[in-house]
Biopython code that builds the backbone (N, CA, C, O; Angstrom):
import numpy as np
from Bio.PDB.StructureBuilder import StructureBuilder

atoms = [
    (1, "UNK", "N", (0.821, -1.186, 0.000)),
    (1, "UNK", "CA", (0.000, 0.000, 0.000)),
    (1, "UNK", "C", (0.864, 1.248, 0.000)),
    (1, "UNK", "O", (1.947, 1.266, 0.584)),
    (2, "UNK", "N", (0.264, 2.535, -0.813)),
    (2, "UNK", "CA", (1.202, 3.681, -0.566)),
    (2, "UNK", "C", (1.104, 4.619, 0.803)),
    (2, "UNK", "O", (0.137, 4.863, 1.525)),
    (3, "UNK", "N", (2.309, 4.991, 0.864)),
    (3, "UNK", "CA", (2.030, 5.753, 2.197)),
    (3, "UNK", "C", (2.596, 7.016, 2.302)),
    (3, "UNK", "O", (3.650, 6.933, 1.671)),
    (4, "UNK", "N", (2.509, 7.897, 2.650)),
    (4, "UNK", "CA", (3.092, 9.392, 2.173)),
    (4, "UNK", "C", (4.785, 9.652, 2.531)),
    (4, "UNK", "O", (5.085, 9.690, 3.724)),
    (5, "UNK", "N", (5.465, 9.762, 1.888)),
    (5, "UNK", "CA", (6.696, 9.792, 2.140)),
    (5, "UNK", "C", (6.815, 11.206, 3.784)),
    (5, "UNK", "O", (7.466, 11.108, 4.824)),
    (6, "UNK", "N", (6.293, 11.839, 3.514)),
    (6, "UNK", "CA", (6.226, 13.152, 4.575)),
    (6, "UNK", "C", (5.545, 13.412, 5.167)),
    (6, "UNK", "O", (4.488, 13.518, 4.545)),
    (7, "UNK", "N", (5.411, 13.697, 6.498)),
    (7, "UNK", "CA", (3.958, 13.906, 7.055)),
    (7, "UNK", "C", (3.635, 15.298, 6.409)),
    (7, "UNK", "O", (4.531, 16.085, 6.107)),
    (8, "UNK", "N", (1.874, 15.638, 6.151)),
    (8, "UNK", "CA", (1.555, 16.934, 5.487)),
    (8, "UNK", "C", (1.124, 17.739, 6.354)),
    (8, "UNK", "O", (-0.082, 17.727, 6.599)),
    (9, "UNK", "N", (2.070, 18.724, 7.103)),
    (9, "UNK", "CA", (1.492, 19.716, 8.254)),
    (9, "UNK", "C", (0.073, 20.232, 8.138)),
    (9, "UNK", "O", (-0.617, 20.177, 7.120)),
    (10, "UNK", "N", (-0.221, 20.662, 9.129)),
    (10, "UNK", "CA", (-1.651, 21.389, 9.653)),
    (10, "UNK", "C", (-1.823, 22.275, 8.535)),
    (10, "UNK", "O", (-2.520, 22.200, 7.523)),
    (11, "UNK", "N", (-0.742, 23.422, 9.114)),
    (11, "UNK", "CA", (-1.224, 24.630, 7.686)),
    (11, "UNK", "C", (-1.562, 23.856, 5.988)),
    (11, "UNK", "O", (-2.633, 23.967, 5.391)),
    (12, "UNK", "N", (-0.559, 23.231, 5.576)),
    (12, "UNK", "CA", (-1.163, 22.603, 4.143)),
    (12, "UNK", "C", (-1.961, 21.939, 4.433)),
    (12, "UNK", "O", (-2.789, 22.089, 3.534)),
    (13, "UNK", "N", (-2.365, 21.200, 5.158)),
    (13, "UNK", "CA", (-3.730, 20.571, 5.030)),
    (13, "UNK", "C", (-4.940, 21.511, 5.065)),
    (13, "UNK", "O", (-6.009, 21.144, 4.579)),
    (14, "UNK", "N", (-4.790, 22.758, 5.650)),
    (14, "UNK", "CA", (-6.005, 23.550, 5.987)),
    (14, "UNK", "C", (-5.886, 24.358, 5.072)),
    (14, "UNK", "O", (-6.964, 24.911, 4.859)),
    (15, "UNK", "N", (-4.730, 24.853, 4.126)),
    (15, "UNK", "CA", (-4.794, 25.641, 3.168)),
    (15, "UNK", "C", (-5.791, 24.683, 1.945)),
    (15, "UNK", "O", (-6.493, 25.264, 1.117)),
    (16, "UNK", "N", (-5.689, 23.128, 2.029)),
    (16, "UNK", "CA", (-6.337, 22.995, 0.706)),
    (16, "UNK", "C", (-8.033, 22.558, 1.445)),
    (16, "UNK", "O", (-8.714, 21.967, 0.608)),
    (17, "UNK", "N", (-8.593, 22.711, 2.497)),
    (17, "UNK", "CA", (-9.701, 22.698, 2.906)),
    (17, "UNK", "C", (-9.914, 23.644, 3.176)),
    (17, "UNK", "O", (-9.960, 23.679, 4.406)),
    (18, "UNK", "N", (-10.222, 25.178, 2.489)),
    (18, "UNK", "CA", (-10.533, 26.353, 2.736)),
    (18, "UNK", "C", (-11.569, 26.200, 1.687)),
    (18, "UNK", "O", (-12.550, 26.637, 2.289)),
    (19, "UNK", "N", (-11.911, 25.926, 0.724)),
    (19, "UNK", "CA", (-12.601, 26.228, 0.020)),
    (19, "UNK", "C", (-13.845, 25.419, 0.270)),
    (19, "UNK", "O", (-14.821, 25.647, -0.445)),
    (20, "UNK", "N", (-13.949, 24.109, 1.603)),
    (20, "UNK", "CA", (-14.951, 23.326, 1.707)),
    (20, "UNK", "C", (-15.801, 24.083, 2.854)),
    (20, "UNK", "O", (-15.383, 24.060, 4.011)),
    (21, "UNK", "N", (-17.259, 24.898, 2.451)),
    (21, "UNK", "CA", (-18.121, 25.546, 3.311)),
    (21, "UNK", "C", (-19.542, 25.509, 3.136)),
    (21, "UNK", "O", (-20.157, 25.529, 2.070)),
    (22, "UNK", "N", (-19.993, 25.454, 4.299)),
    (22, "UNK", "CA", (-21.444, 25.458, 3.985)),
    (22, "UNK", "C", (-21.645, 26.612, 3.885)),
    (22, "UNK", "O", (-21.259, 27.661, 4.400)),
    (23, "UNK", "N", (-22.852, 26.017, 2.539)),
    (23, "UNK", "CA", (-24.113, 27.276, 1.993)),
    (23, "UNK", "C", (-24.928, 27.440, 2.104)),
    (23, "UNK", "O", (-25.505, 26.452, 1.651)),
    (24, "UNK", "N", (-26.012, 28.477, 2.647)),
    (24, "UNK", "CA", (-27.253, 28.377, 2.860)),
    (24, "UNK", "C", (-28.441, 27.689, 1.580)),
    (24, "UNK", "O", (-28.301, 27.597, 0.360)),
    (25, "UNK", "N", (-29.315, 27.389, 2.260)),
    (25, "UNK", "CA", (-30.134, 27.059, 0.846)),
    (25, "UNK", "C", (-30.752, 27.822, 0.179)),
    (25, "UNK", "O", (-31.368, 28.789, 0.627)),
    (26, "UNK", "N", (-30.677, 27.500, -0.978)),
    (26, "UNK", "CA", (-32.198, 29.099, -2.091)),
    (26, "UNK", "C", (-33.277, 28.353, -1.879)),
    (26, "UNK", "O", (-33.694, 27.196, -1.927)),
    (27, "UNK", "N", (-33.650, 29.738, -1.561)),
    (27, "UNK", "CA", (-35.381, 29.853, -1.176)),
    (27, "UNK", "C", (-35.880, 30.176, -1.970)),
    (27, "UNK", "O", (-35.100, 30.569, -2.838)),
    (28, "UNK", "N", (-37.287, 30.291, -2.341)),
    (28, "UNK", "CA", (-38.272, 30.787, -3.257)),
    (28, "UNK", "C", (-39.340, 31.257, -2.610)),
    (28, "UNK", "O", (-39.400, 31.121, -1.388)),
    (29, "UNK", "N", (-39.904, 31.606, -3.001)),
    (29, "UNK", "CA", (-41.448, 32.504, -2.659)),
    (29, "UNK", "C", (-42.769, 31.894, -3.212)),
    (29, "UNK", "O", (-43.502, 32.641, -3.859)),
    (30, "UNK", "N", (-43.063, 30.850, -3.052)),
    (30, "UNK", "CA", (-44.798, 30.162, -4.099)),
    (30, "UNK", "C", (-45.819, 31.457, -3.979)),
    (30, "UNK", "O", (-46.366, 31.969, -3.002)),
    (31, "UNK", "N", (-45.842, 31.798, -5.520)),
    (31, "UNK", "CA", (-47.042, 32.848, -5.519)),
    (31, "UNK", "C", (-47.700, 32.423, -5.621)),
    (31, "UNK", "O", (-48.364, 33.172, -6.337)),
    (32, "UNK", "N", (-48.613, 31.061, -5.357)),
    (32, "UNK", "CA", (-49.911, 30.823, -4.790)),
    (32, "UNK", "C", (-50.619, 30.966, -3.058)),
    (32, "UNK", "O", (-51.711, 31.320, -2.614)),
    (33, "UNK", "N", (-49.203, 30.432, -2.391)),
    (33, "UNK", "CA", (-49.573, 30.244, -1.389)),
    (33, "UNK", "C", (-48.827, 31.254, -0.491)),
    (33, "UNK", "O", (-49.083, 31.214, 0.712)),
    (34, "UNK", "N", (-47.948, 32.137, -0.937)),
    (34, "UNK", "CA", (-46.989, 33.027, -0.366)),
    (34, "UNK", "C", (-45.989, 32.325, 0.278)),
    (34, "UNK", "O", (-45.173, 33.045, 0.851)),
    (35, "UNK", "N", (-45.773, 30.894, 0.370)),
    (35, "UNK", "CA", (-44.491, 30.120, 1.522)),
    (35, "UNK", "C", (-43.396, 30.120, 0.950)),
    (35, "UNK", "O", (-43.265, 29.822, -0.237)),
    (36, "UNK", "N", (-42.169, 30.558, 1.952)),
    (36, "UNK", "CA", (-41.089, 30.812, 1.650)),
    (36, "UNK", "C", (-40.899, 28.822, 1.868)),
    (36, "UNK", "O", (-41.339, 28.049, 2.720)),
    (37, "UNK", "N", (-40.006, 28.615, 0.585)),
    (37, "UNK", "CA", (-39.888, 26.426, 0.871)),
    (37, "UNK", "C", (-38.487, 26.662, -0.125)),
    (37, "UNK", "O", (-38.155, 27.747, -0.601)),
    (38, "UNK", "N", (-37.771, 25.369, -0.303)),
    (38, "UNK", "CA", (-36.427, 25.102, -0.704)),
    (38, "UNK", "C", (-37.046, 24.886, -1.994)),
    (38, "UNK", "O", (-38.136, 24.314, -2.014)),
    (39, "UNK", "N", (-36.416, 25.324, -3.253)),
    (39, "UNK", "CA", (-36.130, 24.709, -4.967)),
    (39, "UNK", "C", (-36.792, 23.551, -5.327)),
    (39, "UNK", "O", (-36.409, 22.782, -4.445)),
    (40, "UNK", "N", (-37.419, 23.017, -5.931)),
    (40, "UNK", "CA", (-37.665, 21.911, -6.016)),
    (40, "UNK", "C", (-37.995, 20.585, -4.665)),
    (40, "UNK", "O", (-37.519, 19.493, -4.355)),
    (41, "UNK", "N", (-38.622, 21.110, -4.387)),
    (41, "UNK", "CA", (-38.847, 20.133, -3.179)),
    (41, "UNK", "C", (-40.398, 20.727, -2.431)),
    (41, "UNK", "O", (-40.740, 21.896, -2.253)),
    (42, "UNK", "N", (-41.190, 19.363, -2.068)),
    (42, "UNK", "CA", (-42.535, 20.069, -1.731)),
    (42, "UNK", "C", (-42.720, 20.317, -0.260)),
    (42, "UNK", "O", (-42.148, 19.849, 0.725)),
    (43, "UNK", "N", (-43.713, 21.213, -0.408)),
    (43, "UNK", "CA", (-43.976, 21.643, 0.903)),
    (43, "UNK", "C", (-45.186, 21.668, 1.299)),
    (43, "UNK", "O", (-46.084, 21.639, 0.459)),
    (44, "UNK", "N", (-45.550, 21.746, 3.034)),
    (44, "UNK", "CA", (-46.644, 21.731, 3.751)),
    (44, "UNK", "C", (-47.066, 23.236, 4.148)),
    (44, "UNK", "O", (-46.461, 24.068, 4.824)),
    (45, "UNK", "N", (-48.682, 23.316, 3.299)),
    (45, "UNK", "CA", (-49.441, 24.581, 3.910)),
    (45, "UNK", "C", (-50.437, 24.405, 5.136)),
    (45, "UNK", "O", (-51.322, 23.567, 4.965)),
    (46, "UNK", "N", (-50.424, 24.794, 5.834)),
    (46, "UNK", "CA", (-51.747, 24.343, 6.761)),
    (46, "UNK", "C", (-52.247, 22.499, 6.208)),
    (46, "UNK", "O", (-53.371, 22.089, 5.921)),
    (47, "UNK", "N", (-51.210, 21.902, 6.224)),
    (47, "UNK", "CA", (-51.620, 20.433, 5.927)),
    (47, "UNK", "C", (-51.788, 20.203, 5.230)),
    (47, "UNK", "O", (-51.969, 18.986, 5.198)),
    (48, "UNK", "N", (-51.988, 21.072, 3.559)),
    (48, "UNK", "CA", (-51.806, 20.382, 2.627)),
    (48, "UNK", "C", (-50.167, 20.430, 2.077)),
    (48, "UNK", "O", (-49.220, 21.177, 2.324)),
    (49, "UNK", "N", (-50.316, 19.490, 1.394)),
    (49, "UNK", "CA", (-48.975, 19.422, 0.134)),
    (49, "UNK", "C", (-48.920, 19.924, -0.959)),
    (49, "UNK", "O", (-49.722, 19.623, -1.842)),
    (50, "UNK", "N", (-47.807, 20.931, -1.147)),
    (50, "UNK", "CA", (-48.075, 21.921, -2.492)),
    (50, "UNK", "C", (-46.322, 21.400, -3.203)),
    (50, "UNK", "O", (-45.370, 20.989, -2.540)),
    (51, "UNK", "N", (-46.380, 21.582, -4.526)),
    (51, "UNK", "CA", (-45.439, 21.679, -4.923)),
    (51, "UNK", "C", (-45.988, 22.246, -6.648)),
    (51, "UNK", "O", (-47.003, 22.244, -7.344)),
    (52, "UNK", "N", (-44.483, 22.707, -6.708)),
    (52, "UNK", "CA", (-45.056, 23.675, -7.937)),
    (52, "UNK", "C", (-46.036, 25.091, -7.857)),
    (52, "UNK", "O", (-46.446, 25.671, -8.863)),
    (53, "UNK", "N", (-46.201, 25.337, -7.043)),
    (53, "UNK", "CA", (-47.459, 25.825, -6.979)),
    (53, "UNK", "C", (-49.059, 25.170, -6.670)),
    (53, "UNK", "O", (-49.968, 25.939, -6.356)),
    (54, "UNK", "N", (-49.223, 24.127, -6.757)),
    (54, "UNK", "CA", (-49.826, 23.228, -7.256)),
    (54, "UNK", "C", (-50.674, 22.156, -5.972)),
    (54, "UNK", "O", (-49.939, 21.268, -5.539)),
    (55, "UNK", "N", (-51.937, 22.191, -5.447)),
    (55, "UNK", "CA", (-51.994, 21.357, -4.647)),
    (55, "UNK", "C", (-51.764, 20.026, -4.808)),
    (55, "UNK", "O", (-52.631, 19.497, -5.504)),
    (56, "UNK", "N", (-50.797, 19.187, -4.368)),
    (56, "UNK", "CA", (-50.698, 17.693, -4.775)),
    (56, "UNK", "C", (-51.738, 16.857, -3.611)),
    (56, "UNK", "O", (-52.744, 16.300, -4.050)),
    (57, "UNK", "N", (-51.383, 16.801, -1.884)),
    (57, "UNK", "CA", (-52.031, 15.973, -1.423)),
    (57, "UNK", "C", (-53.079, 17.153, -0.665)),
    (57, "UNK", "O", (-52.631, 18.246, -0.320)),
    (58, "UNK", "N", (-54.491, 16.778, -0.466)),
    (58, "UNK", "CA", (-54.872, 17.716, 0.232)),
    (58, "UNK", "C", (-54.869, 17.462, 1.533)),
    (58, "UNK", "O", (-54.425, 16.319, 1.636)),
    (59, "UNK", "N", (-55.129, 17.909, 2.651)),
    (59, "UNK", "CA", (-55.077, 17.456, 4.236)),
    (59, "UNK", "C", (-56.702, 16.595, 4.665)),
    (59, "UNK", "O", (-57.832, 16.921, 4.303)),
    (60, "UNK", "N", (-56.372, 15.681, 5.357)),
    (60, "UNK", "CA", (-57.782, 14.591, 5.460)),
    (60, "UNK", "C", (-58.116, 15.420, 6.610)),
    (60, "UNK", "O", (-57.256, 15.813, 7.398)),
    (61, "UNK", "N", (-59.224, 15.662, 6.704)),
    (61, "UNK", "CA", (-60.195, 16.021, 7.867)),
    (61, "UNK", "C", (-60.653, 14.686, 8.871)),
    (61, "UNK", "O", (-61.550, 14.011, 8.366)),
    (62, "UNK", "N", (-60.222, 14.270, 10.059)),
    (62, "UNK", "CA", (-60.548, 13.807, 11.007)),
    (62, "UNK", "C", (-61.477, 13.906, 11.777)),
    (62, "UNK", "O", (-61.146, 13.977, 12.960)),
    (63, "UNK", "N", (-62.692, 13.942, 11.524)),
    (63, "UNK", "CA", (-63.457, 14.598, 12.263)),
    (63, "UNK", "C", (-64.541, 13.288, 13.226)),
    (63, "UNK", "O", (-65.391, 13.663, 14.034)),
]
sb = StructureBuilder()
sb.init_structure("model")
sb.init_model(0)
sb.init_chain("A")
sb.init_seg("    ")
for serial, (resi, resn, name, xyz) in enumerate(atoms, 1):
    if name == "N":
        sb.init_residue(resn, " ", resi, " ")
    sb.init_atom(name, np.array(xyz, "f"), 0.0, 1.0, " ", f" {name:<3s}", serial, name[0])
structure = sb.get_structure()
């Protein structure tokens, strides 16, 4: 197996993991329902399921 001829100090190791950072996520705005929700991915209004704009599941009434 290979094995590194040198050990690779702290600083070079952290100089080439500078560029690994978290990003917040993009948001959007549904102009149907006004909810701020993530890109592509569905979301819950008062219990229903919207995506797209779009009601997909509606919320069952328990009554």
């Amino acid at each position: 197996m290979a094995h590194p001829k040198r050990k690779i100090s702290k600083q070079r190791r952290d100089k080439r993991r500078t560029h690994y950072k978290a990003t917040p996520p993009t948001l959007a705005t549904c102009p149907t329902t006004g909810e701020v929700h993530k890109y592509h991915r569905a979301y819950y209004v008062d219990g229903d399921l919207y995506y797209k704009g779009k009601l997909v599941i509606p919320a069952t009434e328990t009554k």
